[in-house]
C-alpha positions as CSV (number, residue, x, y, z in Angstrom):
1,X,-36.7,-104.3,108.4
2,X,-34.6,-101.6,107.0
3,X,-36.3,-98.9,109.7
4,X,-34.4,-101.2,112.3
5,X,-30.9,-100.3,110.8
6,X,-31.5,-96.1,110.4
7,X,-29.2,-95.1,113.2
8,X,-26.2,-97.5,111.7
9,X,-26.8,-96.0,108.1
10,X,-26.7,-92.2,109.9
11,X,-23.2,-93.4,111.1
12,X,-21.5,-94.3,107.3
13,X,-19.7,-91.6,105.7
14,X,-21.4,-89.1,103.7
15,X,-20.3,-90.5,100.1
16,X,-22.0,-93.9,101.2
17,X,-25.4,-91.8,101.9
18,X,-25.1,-89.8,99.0
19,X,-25.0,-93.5,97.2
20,X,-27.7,-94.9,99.1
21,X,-29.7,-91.6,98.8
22,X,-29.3,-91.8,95.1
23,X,-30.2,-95.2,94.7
24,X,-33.4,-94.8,97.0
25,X,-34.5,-92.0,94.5
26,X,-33.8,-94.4,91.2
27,X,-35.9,-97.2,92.8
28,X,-38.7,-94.5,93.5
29,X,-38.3,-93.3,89.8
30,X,-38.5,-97.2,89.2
31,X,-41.6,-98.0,91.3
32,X,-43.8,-95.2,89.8
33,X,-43.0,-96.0,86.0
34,X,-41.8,-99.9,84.7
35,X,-42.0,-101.2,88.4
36,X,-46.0,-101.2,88.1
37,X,-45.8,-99.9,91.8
38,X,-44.8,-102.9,93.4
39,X,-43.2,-102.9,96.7
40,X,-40.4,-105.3,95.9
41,X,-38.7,-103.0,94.2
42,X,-38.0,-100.7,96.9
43,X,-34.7,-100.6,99.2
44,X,-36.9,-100.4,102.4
45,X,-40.1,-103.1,102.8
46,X,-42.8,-100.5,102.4
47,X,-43.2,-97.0,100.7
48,X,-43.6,-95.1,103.8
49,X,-40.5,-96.8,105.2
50,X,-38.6,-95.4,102.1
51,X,-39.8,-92.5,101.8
52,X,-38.8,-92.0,105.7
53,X,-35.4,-93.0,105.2
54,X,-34.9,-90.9,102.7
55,X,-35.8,-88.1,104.6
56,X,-33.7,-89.1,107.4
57,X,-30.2,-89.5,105.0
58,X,-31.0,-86.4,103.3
59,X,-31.2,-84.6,106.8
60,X,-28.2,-86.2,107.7
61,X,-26.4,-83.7,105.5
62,X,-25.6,-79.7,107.0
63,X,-27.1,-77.5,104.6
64,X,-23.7,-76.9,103.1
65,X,-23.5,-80.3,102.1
66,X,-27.2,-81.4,101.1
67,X,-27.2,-82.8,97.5
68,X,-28.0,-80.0,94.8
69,X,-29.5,-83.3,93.1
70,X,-32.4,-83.6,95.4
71,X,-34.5,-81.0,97.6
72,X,-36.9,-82.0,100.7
73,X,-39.7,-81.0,98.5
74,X,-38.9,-83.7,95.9
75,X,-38.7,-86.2,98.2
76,X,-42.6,-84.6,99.9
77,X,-43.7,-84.9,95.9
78,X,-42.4,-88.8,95.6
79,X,-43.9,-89.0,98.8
80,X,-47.2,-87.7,97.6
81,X,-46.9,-90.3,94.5
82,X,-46.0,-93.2,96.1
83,X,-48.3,-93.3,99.2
């Protein structure tokens, strides 16, 4: 579902990515400790849906602007975790 609605969320400013970004990584921090691993607690409907979006918004960022709070490579290791 949330896959359908990519391009629009590419299109908000950059603090409303950074938020979403952010929030993506909490419910991955979430899913892999308390959440037991369920799916329901994820912003997208399926872990390789999330984990693509996340990609996607941090990519959306030039270099210069990428979050020093996250790297590609943490999102590949949550990634690795989660699917």
């Amino acid at each position: 579902m949330a896959k359908e609605y990519i391009n629009e969320l590419l299109t908000h400013e950059a603090k409303f990515r950074y938020m979403l970004l952010s929030r993506m990584i909490q419910d991955c921090n979430y899913y892999l400790g308390y959440g037991n691993r369920s799916k329901n607690c994820l912003w997208a409907s399926s872990e390789e849906e999330h984990i693509d979006i996340m990609k996607k918004l941090y990519n959306s960022f030039p270099d210069a602007d990428k979050p020093e709070w996250i790297t590609m490579q943490k999102i590949e290791e949550y990634e690795k975790a989660m699917i």
